[in-house]
C-alpha positions as CSV (number, residue, x, y, z in Angstrom):
1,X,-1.2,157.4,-42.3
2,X,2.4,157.4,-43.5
3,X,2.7,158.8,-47.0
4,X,4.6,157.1,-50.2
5,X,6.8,160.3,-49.7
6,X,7.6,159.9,-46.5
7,X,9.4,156.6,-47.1
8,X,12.8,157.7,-48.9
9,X,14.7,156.4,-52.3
10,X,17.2,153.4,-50.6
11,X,15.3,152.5,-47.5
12,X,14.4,149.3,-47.0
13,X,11.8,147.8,-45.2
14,X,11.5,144.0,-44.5
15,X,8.6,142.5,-42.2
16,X,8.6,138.8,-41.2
17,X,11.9,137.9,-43.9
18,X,9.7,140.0,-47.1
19,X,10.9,143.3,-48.6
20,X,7.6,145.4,-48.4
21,X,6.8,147.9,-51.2
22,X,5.6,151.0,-50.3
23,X,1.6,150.2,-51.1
24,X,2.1,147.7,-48.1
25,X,3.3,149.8,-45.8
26,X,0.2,152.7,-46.3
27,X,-2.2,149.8,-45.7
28,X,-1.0,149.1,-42.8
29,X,0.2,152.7,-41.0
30,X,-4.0,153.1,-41.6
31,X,-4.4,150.6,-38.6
32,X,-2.0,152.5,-36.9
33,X,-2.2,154.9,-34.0
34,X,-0.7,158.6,-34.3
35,X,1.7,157.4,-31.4
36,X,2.9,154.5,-33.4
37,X,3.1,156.1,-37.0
38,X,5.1,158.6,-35.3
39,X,7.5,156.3,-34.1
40,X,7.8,154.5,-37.4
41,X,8.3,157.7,-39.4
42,X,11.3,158.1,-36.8
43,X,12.7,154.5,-37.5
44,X,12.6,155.6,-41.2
45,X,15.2,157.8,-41.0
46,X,17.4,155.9,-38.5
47,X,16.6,152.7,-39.3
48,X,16.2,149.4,-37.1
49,X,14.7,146.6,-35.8
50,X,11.2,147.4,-33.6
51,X,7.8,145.7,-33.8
52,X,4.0,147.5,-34.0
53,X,1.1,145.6,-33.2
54,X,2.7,142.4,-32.9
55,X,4.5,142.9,-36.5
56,X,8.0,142.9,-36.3
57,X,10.2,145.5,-39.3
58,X,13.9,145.9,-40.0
59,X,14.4,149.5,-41.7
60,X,17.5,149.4,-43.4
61,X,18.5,152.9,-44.3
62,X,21.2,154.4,-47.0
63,X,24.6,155.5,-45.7
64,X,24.1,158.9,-47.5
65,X,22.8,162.1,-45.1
66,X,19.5,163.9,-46.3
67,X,18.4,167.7,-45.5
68,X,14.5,168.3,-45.1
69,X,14.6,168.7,-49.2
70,X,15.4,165.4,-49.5
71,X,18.9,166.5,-51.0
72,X,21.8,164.5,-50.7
73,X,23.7,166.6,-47.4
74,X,27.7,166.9,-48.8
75,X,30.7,167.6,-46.8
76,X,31.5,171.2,-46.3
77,X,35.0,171.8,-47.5
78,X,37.0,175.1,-46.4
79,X,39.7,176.9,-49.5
80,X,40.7,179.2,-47.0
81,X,43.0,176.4,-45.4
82,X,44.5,175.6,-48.4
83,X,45.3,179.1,-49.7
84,X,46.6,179.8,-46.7
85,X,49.4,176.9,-45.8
């Protein structure tokens, strides 16, 4: 069953034209086999468009890049050029 943590801040899920809340999405993953919830938790963090059991989701996800922590993943940034040119 996919968790209300599992789905992150700024991803959107639509189903059929309707923005589905998180609530909606656990009552459905219980229906689901371990196969397909696997497969959604991937399209979660990718996004897309893909169908399961006939019910067809977009998964829009934010532009930002996430570490297992669920931290926002910034750019690394090396002084050693600068000091040194």
């Amino acid at each position: 069953m996919i968790t209300k943590q599992a789905i992150r801040t700024g991803t959107t899920i639509y189903s059929e034209g309707n923005v589905l809340d998180k609530d909606t999405i656990i009552s459905l993953s219980e229906n689901w086999s371990e196969k397909e919830e696997l497969f959604f938790r991937k399209m979660l963090k990718q996004g897309g468009r893909f169908s399961i059991k006939g019910k067809k989701f977009y998964i829009t996800v934010p532009e930002q890049i996430f570490n297992s922590k669920g931290e926002v993943e910034g750019m690394v940034h090396n002084h050693e050029d600068e000091e040194n040119s």
